[in-house]
C-alpha positions as CSV (number, residue, x, y, z in Angstrom):
1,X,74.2,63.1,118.1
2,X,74.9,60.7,115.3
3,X,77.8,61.5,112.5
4,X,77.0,62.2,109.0
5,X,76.7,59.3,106.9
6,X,79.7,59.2,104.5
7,X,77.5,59.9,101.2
8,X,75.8,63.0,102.6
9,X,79.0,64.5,104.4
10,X,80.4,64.1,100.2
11,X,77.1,66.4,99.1
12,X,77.8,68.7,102.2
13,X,81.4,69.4,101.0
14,X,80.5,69.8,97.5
15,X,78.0,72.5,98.8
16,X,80.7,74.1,101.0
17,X,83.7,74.1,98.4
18,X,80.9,75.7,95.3
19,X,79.5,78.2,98.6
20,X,80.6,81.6,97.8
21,X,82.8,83.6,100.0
22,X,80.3,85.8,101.9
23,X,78.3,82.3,102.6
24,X,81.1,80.5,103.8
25,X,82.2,83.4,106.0
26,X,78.4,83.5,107.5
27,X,78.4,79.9,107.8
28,X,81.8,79.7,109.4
29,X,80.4,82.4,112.2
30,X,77.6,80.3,112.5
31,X,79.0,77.4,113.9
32,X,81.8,79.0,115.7
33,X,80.2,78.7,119.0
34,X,79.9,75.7,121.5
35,X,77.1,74.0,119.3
36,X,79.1,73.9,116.2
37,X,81.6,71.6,117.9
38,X,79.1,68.8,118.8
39,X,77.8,65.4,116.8
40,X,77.2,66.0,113.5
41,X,78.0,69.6,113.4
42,X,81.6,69.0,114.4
43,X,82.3,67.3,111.0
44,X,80.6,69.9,109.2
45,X,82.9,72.8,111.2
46,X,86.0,70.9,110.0
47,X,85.0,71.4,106.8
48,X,84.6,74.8,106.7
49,X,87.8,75.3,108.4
50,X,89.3,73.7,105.9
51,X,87.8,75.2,102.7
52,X,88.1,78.5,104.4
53,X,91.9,77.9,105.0
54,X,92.3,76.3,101.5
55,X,90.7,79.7,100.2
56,X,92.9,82.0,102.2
57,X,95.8,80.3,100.7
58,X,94.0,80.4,96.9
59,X,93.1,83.7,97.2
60,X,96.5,85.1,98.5
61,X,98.2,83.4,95.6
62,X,95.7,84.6,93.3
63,X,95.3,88.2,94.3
64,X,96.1,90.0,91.7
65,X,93.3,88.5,89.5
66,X,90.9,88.0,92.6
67,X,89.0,91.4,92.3
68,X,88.5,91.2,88.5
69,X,86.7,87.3,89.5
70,X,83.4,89.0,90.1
71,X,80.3,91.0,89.0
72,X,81.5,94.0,87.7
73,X,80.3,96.6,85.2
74,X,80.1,95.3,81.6
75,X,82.7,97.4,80.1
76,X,85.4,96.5,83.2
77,X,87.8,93.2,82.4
78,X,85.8,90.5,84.6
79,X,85.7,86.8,85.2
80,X,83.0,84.5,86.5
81,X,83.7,83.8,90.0
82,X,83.8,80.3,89.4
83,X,87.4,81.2,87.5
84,X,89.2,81.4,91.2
85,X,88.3,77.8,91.9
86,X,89.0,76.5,88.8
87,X,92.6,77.9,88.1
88,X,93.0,76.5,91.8
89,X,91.6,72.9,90.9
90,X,94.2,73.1,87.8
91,X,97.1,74.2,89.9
92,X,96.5,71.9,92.3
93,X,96.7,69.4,89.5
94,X,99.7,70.6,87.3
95,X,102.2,71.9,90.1
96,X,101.1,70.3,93.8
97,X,104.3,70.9,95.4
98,X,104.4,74.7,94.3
99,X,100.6,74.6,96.0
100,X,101.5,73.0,99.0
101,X,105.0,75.0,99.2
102,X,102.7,78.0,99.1
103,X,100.3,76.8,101.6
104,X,103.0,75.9,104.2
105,X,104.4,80.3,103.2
106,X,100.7,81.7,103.3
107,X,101.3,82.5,107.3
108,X,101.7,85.8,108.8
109,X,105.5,85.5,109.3
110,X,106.5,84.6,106.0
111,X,104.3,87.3,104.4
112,X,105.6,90.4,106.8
113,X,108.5,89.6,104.3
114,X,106.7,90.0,101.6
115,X,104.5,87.7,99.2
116,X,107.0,84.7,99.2
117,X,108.1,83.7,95.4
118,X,105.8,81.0,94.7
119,X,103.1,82.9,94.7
120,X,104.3,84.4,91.0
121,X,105.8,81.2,90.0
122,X,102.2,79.6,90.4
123,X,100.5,82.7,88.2
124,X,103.5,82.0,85.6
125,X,102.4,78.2,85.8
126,X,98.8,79.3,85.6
127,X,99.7,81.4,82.5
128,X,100.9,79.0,80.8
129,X,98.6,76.8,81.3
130,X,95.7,79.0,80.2
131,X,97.5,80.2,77.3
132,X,98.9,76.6,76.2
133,X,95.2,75.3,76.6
134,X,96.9,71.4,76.7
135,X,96.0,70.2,80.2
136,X,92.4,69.2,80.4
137,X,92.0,70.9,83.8
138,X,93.0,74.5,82.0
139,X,90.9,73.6,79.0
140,X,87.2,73.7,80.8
141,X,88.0,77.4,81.3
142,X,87.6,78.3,77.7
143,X,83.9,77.4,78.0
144,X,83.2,80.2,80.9
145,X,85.6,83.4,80.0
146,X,88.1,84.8,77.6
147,X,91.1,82.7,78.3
148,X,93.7,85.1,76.0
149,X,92.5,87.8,78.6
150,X,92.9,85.7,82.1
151,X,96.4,84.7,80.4
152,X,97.4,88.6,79.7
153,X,95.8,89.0,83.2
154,X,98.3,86.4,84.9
155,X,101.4,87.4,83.0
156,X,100.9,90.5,84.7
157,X,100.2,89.1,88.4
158,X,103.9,90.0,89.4
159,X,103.8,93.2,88.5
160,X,100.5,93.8,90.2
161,X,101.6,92.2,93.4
162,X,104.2,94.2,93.9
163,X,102.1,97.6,93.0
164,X,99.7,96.4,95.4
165,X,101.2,97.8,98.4
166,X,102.1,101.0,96.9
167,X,98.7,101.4,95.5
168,X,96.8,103.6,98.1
169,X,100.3,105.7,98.4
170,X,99.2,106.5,94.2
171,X,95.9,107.2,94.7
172,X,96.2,109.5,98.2
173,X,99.0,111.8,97.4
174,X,101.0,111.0,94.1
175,X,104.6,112.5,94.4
176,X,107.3,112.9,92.0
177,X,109.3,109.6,93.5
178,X,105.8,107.8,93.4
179,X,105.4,108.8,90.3
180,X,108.1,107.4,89.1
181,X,107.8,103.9,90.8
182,X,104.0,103.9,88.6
183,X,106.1,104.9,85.4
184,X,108.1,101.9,86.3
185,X,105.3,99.4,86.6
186,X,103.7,100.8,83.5
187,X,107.0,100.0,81.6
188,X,107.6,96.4,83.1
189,X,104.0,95.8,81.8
190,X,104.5,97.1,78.7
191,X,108.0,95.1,78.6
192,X,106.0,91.9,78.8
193,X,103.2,93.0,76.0
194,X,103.2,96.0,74.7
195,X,99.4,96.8,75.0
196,X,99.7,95.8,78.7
197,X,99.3,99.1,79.7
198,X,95.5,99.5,80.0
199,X,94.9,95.6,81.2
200,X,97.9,97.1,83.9
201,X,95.6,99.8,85.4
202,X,92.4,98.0,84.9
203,X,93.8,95.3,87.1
204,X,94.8,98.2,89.7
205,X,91.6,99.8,89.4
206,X,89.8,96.5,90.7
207,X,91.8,97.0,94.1
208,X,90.1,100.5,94.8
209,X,87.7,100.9,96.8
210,X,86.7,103.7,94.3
211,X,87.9,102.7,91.1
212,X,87.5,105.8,88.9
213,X,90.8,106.8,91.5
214,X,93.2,105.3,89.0
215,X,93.0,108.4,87.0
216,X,95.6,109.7,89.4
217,X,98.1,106.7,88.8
218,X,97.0,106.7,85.2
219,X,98.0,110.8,85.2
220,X,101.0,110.3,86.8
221,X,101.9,107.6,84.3
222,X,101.4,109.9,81.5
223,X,102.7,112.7,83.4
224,X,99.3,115.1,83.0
225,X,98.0,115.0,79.6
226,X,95.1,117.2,78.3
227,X,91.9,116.0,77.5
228,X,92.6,116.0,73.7
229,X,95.2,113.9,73.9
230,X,94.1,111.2,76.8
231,X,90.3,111.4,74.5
232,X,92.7,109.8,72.1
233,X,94.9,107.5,73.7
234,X,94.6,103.6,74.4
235,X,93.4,104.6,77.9
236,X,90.6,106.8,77.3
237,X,88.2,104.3,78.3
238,X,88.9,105.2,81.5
239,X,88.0,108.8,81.6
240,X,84.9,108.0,79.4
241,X,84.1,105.3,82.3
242,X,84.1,108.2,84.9
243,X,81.9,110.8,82.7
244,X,79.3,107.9,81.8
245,X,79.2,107.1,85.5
246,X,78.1,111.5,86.1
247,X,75.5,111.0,83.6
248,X,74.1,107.9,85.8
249,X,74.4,109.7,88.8
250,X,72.9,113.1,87.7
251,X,69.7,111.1,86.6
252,X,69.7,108.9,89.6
253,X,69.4,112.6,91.5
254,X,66.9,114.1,89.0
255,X,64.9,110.9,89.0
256,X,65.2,109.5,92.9
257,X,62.1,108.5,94.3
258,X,61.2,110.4,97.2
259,X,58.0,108.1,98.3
260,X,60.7,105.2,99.4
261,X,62.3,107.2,102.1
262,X,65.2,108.5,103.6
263,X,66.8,105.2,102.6
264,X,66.4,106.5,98.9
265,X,67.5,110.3,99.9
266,X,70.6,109.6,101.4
267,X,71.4,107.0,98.0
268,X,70.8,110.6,96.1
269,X,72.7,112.3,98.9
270,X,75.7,109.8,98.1
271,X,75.6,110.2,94.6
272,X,75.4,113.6,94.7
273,X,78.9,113.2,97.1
274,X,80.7,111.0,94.6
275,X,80.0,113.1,91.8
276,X,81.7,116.1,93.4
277,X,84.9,113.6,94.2
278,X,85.0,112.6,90.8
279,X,84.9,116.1,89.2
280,X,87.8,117.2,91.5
281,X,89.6,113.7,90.5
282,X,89.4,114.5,87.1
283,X,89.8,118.2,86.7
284,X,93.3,117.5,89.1
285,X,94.3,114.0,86.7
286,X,93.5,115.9,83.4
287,X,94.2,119.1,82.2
288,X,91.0,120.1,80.8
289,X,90.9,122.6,78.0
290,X,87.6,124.7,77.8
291,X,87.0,123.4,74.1
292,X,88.2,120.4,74.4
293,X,86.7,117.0,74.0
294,X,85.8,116.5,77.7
295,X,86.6,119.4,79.1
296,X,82.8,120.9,77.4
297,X,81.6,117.7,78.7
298,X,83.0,118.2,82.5
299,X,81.6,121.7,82.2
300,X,78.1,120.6,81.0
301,X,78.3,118.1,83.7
302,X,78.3,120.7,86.5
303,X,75.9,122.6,85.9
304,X,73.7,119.5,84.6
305,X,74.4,118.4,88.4
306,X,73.6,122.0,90.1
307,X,70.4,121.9,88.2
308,X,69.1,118.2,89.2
309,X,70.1,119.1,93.0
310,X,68.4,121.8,93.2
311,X,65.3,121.2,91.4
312,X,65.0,118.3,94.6
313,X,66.2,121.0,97.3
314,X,63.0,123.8,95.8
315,X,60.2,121.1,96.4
316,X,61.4,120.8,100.2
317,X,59.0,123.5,101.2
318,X,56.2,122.4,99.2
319,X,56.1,119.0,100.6
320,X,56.9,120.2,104.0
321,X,53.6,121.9,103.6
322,X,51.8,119.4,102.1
323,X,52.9,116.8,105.1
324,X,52.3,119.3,108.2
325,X,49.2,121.1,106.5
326,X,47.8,124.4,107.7
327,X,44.4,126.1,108.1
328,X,44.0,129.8,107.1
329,X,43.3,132.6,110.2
330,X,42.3,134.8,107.8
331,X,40.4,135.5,104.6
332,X,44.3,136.0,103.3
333,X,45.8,133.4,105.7
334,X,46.7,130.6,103.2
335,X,48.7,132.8,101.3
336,X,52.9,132.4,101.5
337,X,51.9,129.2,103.6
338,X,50.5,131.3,106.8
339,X,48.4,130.0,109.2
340,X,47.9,127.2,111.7
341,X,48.5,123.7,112.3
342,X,45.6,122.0,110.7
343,X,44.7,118.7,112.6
344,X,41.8,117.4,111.0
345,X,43.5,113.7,110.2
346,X,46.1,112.0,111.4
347,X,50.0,112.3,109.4
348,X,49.8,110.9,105.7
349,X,52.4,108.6,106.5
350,X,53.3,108.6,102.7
351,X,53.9,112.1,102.8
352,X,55.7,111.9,105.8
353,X,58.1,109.7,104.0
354,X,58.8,112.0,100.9
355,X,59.4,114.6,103.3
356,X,62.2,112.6,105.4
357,X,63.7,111.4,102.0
358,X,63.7,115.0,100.9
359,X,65.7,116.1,104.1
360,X,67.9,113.0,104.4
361,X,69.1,114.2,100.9
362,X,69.5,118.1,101.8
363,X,71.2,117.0,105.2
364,X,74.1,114.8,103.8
365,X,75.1,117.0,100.9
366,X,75.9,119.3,102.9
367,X,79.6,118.3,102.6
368,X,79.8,118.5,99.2
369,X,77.6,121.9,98.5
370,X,79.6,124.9,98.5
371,X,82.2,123.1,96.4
372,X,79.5,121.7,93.9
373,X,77.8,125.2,93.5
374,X,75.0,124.5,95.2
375,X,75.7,125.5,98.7
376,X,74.2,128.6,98.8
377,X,70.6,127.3,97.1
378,X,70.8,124.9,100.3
379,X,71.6,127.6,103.0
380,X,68.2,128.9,101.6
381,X,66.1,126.3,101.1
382,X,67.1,125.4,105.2
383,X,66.5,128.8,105.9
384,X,63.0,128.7,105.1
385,X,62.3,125.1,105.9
386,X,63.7,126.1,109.7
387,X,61.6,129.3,110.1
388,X,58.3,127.2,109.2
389,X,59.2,124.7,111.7
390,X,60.2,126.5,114.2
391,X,56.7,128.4,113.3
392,X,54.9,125.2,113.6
393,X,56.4,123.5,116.6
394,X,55.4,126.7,118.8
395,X,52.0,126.3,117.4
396,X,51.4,122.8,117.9
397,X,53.0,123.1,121.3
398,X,50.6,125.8,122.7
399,X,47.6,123.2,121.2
400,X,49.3,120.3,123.1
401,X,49.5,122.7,126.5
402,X,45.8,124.2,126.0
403,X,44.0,121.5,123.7
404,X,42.8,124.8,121.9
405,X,42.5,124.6,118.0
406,X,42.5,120.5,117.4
407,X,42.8,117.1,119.2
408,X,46.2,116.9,121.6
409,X,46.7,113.0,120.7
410,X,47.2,114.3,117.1
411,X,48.5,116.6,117.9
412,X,51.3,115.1,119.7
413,X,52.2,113.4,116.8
414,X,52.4,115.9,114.3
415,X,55.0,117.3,117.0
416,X,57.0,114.1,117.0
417,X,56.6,114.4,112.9
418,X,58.5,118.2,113.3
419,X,61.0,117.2,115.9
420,X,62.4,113.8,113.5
421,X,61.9,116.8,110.2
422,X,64.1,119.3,112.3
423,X,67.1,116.6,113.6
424,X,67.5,116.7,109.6
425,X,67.7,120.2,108.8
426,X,69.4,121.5,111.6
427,X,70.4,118.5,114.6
428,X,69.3,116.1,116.4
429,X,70.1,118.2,119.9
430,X,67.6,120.8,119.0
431,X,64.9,117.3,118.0
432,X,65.6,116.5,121.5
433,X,64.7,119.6,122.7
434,X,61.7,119.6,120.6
435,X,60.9,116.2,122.6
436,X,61.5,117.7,126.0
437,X,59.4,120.4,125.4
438,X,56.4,118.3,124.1
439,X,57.1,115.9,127.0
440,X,56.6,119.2,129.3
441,X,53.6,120.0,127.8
442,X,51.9,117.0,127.7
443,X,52.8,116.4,131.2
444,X,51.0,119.5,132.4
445,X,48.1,119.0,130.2
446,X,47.7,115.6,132.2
């Protein structure tokens, strides 16, 4: 195969070096294998090597900023991605032997030791350089972000770094000596500015996988407050972040569309899950008074929460009815849902998926039930959802055996409908089962 003319192989490594991360990653594994080494290809490989090397190296230098250079929510500090590259470009420009010094460090050896000091020399440079606004290659960032912020941002780079490792330590099980090393970093940053204390744990939070978690650094920092006081501090943003975030989540539960699927009820099922984590976070971070500003909100919040789940759990039987229908035996038959499979028609298949979204939702808050005051509702609602099915599946079963009371071919599938509905509210060994058994007694109706 023929090599890339020289003008086109320019265009493909514009195209790589403006490719965001996740693309270069995918096109990097893409041409990884035997193929990507050949003809034209090769030249292409090499620079994708290279870019993803030069990245490495840019994004290790510029970690402690790297997280906030993204899409985040509009009231978090952000930058356009487009920030990383640039402050590289100008780096590479102002101070290339601090860039290539940190290049020839950014290797597994030297950073066992630790981030090697260039690193925070470059931010320092980078700081400057923002804040100074002389050097054309610093100046083009004015026109995409708030360069007084990504200045604050970099003086504090150092600081961060070194946090950095001690940061899920905070966050898992905060002690009295860590504690103390987050009072520390709290004071170095406010030695430097002294409203550096919220862009401080803003900066952390970015590094969380969760990152309402910083209200446990944040409460160690300020060694407990109540909820009057924090309400009224320079970081109560942060706890105001965390209740806005419940509200979301209680209407994404109250509102979640069941006719999308199970997809959409395990998305309820999460939120449901991270509501309970955050409740605990902040009841243990903040010592909530009963009239206080947010502990009345925190207790509205629960039972707001206990409400929307359980108005979801109460349809379950309703809809499990509506999507495995019966026929009345008797004049009184239909009444509390008794009677026998009816198999008319084959599965709605839009029911069907209400139901499952229904279930997947019920099924994976189970682990957060019983703490959220809803556990008990749910034991209940499965209760009754497991005695009709088991109800129906012996029904539909003695139809699939005898081909009395409706068509088996339906039939068989309204079984394999009950089997998936019963891997969700109990397991999927008894489903199995379920399957066996129908196998069985298709087999002999043969």
């Amino acid at each position: 195969m023929a090599g890339i003319a020289a003008d086109k192989l320019l265009m493909v490594r514009k195209l790589v070096e403006t490719s965001p991360d996740a693309a270069l990653r995918s096109l990097e594994l893409a041409l990884s294998g035997p193929a990507g080494g050949q003809g034209a290809l090769a030249a292409v490989r090499r620079l994708v090597e290279d870019e993803t090397a030069a990245r490495y190296v840019r994004n290790s230098v510029l970690a402690p900023i790297a997280p906030l250079c993204a899409v985040r929510d509009t009231e978090q500090t952000s930058f356009p991605p487009r920030v990383l590259s640039l402050l590289w470009e100008a780096l590479r420009t102002v101070a290339p032997r601090q860039v290539e010094e940190a290049a020839a460090r950014c290797n597994p050896w030297d950073l066992e030791q630790g981030p090697p000091d260039v690193f925070n020399a470059l931010c320092k440079v980078a700081a400057q350089g923002v804040r100074a606004q002389a050097v054309p290659a610093f100046v083009v960032l004015d026109q995409i972000c708030d360069v007084d912020e990504l200045a604050s941002c970099l003086e504090l780079s150092a600081i961060v770094r070194s946090a950095l490792p001690k940061l899920s330590e905070w966050v898992s099980r905060m002690s009295e000596e860590r504690a103390s090393s987050a009072r520390l970093a709290y004071n170095d940053a406010c030695n430097i500015r002294p409203d550096a204390g919220p862009l401080l744990f803003e900066m952390l939070a970015a590094h969380l996988p969760d990152d309402w978690r910083i209200l446990r650094v944040i409460s160690a920092v300020m060694d407990r407050p109540g909820d009057r006081f924090w309400a009224s501090s320079e970081v109560s943003v942060f706890g105001e972040r965390v209740l806005a975030d419940i509200e979301k989540s209680i209407d994404l539960v109250r509102g979640f569309d069941a006719d999308k699927g199970e997809a959409e009820g395990r998305r309820a099922a999460l939120a449901a899950q991270k509501m309970s984590q955050q409740i605990t976070e902040f009841e243990q971070s903040v010592a909530l008074h009963r009239d206080g500003p947010w502990g009345r909100r925190i207790a509205k919040h629960k039972l707001a929460i206990a409400q929307a789940v359980e108005s979801r759990m109460n349809v379950a039987e309703k809809e499990l009815l509506a999507t495995l229908p019966l026929r009345p035996i008797s004049i009184l038959g239909g009444k509390n849902g008794k009677g026998v499979p009816l198999l008319a028609a084959e599965p709605d298949e839009r029911q069907a998926r209400r139901m499952t979204a229904i279930l997947a939702f019920v099924a994976d808050i189970r682990a957060c039930a019983a703490h959220s005051g809803y556990g008990a509702s749910r034991t209940k609602v499965l209760e009754k959802l497991n005695g009709r099915l088991d109800q129906y599946i012996e029904d539909i079963l003695y139809v699939v055996r005898t081909g009395e009371g409706g068509d088996r071919a339906i039939a068989q599938r309204y079984l394999d409908l009950a089997a998936g509905f019963i891997a969700y509210s109990r397991d999927e060994k008894t489903a199995e089962i379920v399957r066996r058994r129908a196998a069985a007694a298709m087999a002999a109706a043969a």
